[in-house]
VOPAGU-2260 file (C-alpha; in pm, 1 decimal, decimal comma):
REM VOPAGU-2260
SITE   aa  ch    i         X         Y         Z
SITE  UNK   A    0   -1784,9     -46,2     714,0
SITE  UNK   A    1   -1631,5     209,7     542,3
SITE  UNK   A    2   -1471,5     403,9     872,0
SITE  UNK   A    3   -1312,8     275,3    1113,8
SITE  UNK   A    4   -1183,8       4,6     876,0
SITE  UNK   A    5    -973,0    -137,1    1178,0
SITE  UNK   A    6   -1087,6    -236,9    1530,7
SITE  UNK   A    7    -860,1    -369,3    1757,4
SITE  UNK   A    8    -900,8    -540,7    2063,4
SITE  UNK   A    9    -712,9    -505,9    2378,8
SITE  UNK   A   10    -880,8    -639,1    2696,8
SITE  UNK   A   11   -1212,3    -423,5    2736,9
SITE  UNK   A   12   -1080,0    -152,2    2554,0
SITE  UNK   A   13   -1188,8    -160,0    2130,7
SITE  UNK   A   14    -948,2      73,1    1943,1
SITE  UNK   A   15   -1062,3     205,6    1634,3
SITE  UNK   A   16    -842,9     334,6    1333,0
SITE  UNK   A   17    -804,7     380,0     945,7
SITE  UNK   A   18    -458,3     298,4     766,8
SITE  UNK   A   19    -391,7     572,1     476,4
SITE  UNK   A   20    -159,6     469,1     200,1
SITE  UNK   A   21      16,7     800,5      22,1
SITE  UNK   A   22     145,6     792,0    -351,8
SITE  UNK   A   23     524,8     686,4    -262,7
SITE  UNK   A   24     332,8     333,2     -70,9
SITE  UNK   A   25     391,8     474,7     299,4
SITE  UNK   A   26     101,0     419,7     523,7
SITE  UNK   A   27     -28,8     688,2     780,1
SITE  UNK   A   28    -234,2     484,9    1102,7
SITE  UNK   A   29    -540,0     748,6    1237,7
SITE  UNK   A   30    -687,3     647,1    1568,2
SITE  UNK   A   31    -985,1     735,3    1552,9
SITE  UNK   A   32   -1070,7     684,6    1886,3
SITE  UNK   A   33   -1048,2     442,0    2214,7
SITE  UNK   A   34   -1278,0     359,3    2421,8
SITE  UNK   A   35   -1374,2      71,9    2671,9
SITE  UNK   A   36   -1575,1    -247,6    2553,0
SITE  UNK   A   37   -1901,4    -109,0    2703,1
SITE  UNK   A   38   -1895,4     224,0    2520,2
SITE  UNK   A   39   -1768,8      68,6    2157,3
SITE  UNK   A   40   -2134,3     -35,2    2008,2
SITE  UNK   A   41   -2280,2     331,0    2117,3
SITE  UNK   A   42   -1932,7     488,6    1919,8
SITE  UNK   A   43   -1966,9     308,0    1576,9
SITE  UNK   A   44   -2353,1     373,1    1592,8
SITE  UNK   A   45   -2274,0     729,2    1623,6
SITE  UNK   A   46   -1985,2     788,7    1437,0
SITE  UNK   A   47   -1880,7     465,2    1240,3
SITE  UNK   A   48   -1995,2     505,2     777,1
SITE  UNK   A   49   -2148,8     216,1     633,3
SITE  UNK   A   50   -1949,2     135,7     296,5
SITE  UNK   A   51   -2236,8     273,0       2,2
């Protein structure tokens, strides 16, 4: 999966972020959103990209 390329876990909750590296090798952590175990599946079918 392209985006989110992160998921973590945390009880029933699923965070979902990307980690950006810039030019000088700092990363930047987006979170793309949180949402509860029940609700994750629906979110990546909606918003998640399939790597091409």
């Amino acid at each position: 999966m392209q985006q989110p390329q992160y998921r973590l876990r945390i009880d029933d909750l699923r965070a979902f972020y990307d980690v950006n590296y810039t030019n000088d090798g700092d990363g930047i952590v987006e979170i793309l959103r949180i949402r509860e175990k029940s609700e994750a599946m629906k979110w990546l079918t909606e918003f998640g990209r399939r790597e091409e």
